[in-house]
N, C-alpha and C positions, 0 to 999 in steps of 0.2 A: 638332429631335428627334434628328437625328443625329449632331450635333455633340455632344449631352449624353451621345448612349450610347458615342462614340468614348471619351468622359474616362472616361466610369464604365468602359468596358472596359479602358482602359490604368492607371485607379487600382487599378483588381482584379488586375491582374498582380504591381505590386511586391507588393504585401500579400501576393499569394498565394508569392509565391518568399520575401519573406522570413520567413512560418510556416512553410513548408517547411525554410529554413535555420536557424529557432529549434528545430525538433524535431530535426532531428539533432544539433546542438552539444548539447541536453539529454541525446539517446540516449546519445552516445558521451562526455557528461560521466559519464550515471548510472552506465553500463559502467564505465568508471576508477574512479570510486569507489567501486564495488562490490568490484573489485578491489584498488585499491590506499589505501585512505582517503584523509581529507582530506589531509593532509599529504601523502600520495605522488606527489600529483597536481597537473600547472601547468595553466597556459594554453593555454602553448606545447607539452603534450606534446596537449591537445585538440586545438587548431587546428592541428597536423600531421599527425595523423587524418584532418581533413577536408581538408586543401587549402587551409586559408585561413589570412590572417593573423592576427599577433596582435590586432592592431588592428582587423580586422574580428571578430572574435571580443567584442572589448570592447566595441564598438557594439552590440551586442544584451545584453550584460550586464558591467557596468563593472568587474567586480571576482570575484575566482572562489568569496569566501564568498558573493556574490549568486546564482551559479550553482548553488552547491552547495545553499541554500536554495531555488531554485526546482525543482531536482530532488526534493527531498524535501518542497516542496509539491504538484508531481505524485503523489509515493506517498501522502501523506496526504491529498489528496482522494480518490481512490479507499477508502482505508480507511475515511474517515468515511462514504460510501456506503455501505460495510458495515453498518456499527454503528445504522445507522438500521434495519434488520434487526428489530429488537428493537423498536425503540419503535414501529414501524408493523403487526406481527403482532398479532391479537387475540385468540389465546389462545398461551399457554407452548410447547408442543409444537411448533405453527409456525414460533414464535420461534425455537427452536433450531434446530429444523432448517435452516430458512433463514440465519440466522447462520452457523454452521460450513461448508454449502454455501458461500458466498460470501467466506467468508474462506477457503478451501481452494482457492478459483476463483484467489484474489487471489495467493496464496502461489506455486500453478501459473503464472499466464500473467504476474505482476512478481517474479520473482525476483532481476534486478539490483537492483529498487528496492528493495525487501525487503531487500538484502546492506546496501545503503546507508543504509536505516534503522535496521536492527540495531548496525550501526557507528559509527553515531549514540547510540543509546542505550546500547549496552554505553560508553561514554567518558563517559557520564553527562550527554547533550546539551548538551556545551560550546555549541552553536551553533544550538540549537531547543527548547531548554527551554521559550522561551517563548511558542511557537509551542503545544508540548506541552499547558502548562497552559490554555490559550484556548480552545483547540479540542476538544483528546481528553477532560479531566475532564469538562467540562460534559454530553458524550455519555455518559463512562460512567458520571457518576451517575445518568443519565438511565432507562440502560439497567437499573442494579439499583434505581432505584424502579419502575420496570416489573416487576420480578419480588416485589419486597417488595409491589405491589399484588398481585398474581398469588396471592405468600398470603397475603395479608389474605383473599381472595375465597376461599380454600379450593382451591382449584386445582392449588397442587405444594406440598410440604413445603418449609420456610424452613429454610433454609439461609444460610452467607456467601454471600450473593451477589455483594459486590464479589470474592471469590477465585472465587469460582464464573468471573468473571468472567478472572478472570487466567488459569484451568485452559485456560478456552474460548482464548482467545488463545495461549497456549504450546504447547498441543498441534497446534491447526494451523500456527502458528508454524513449529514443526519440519520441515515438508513444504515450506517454502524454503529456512531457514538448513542443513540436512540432507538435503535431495535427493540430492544425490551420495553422499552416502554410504549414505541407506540404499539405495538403487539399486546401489551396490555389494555391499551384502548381499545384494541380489536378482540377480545375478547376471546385472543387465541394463545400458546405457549409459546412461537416465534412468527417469526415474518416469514411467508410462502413467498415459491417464485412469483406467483402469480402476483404480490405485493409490489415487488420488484419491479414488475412489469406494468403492472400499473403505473407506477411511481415513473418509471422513464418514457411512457407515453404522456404523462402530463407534464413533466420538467420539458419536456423539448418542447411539446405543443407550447405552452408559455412563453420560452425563451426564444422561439423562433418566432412569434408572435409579434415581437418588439422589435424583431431584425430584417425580418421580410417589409418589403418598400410596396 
């Protein structure tokens, strides 16, 4: 029995140091290319960040459009999290609320991945298009027959809900791609919770505004 738990313990270490070394080559990839796009960014400018080689850098991911895909499969699972928001609320108003909550959360606490998703898509997903189409449509059809049942049932006024849909996503949107700067209009060094909080008691109050009969 002790000889089994010596292995199990010494197999639990590499694994453990090399997740370890998989999240930070992610971090300090996302950083870069939040900063600087795809193209700005090597290998070699990562793994002189971290202290490590080229080559040990390629061992965890062979190639840097691999990397840059798994960083912005990191933001887009979290985002799909989101968007589930909607299809698991059982009436409209929850719906929203919760939604804009958690994409506001999302905006706040992944802003690098955020910079690097946005830069993705402003380029017109040369390199996740297809990623896009798989994952994201299927949810936000999902989400505006959720609202199209919503007024079949009498519930909110029918409205486009697929724009409805886009309103909701670009305005919280703004409170990543735009932090600095409206923070600099507020005449502060970043945006406080309490911004935040504001920001999503007026996005709903508005958009529910329009939806409520």
């Amino acid at each position: 029995m002790r000889c089994m738990t010596d292995i199990a313990t010494v197999t639990r270490i590499p694994r453990a140091a090399t997740l370890r070394k998989q999240e930070a080559i992610l971090a300090e990839a996302e950083r870069q290319f939040a900063r600087f796009g795809f193209e700005g960014v090597s290998l070699d400018s990562i793994a002189a960040v971290l202290d490590m080689s080229r080559q040990n850098l390629l061992y965890h991911w062979p190639s840097k459009e691999e990397l840059y895909r798994a960083v912005l499969d990191s933001v887009m699972d979290e985002w799909m999290a989101c968007m589930t928001a909607i299809t698991e609320a059982s009436e409209p108003q929850a719906a929203l609320n919760a939604y804009v909550e958690v994409k506001l959360r999302f905006s706040r606490d992944r802003a690098t991945g955020n910079a690097v998703f946005t830069r993705e898509i402003m380029a017109g997903a040369p390199r996740y298009q297809d990623v896009l189409k798989a994952r994201v449509m299927p949810l936000l059809h999902a989400d505006v027959e959720r609202f199209e049942r919503w007024a079949d049932e009498g519930l909110i006024r029918r409205v486009d809900f697929m724009h409805l849909m886009f309103l909701i996503w670009s305005s919280t949107q703004a409170y990543a791609d735009l932090a600095p700067q409206f923070a600099l209009y507020m005449g502060k060094p970043r945006l406080e919770d309490a911004d935040f909080e504001a920001a999503r008691q007026l996005i709903t109050s508005l958009i529910w505004r329009s939806l409520e009969l």
